[in-house]
C-alpha positions in Angstrom: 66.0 -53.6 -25.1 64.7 -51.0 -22.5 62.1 -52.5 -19.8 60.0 -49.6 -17.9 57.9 -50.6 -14.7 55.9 -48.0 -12.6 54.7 -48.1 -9.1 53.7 -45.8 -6.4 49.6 -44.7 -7.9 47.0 -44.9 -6.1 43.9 -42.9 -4.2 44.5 -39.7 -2.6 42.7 -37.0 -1.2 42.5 -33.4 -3.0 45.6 -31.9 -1.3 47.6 -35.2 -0.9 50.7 -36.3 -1.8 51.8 -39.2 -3.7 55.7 -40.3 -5.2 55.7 -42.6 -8.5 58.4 -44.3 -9.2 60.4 -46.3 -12.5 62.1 -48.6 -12.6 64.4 -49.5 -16.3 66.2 -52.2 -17.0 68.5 -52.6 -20.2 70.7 -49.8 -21.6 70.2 -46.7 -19.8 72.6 -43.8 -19.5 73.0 -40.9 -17.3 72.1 -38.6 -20.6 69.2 -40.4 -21.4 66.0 -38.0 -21.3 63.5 -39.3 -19.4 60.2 -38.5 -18.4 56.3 -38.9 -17.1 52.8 -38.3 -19.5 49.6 -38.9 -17.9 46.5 -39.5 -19.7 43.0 -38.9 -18.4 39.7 -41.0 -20.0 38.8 -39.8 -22.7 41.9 -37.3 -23.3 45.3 -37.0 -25.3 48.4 -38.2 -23.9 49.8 -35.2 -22.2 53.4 -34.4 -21.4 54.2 -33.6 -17.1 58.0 -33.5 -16.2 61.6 -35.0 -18.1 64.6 -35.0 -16.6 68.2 -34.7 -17.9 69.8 -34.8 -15.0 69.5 -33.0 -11.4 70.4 -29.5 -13.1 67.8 -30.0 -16.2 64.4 -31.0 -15.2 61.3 -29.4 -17.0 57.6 -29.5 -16.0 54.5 -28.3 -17.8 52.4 -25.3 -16.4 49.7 -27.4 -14.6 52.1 -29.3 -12.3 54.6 -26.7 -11.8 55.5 -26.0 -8.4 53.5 -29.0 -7.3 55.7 -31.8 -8.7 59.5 -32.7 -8.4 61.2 -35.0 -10.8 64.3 -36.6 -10.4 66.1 -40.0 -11.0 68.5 -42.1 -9.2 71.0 -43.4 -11.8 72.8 -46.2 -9.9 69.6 -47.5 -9.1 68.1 -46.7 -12.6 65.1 -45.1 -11.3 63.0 -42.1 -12.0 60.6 -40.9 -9.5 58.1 -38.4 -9.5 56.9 -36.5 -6.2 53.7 -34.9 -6.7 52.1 -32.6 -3.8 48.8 -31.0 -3.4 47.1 -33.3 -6.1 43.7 -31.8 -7.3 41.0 -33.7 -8.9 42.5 -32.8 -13.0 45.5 -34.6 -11.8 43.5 -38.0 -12.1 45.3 -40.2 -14.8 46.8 -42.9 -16.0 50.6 -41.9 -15.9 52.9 -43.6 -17.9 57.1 -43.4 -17.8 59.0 -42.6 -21.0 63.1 -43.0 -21.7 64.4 -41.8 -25.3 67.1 -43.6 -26.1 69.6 -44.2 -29.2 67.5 -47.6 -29.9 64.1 -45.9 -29.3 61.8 -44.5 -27.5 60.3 -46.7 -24.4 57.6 -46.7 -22.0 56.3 -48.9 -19.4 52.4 -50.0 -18.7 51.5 -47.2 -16.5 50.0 -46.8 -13.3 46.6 -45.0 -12.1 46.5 -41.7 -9.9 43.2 -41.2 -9.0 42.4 -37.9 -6.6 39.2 -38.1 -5.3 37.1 -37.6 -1.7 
């Protein structure tokens, strides 16, 4: 059994800069995919970054060049560093690991960018 928990959301300023972080506890290897979706009210899921490891990391066209991903594997941990945050970037975003047993994600945690 896979546990996710976020952290690290909050209120920020159009052009600030926030760093969400996961934690996972359970089975969890170093070529486990994992990754961040974000979900605004009244939208679809949407996909942001995954991570393989420091060498394969993948981000959709609206973050790109404005996010980093990247995980710390003796620690478990997948963070999410996310600069020059615009108003669309308000969401609820929500960790995901694919494993052999399943597909996992923790409870999420809210970004809201706003003056």
């Amino acid at each position: 059994q896979v546990q996710l928990v976020e952290s690290g959301g909050g209120l920020v300023q159009p052009g600030g800069s926030l760093r969400l972080s996961c934690a996972a506890s359970g089975s969890i290897f170093i070529t486990n995919v994992m990754a961040w979706y974000r979900q605004a009210p009244g939208k679809q899921r949407e996909w942001v970054a995954r991570i393989i490891s420091s060498r394969s990391t993948f981000y959709a066209d609206s973050v790109k060049g404005r996010c980093t991903i990247s995980r710390d594997n003796a620690k478990n941990t997948v963070y999410l560093q996310m600069n020059s945050l615009k108003p669309e970037d308000t969401a609820v975003y929500y960790c995901n690991v694919q494993t052999g047993g399943g597909s996992y994600w923790g409870q999420g945690t809210q970004v809201t960018v706003s003056t």
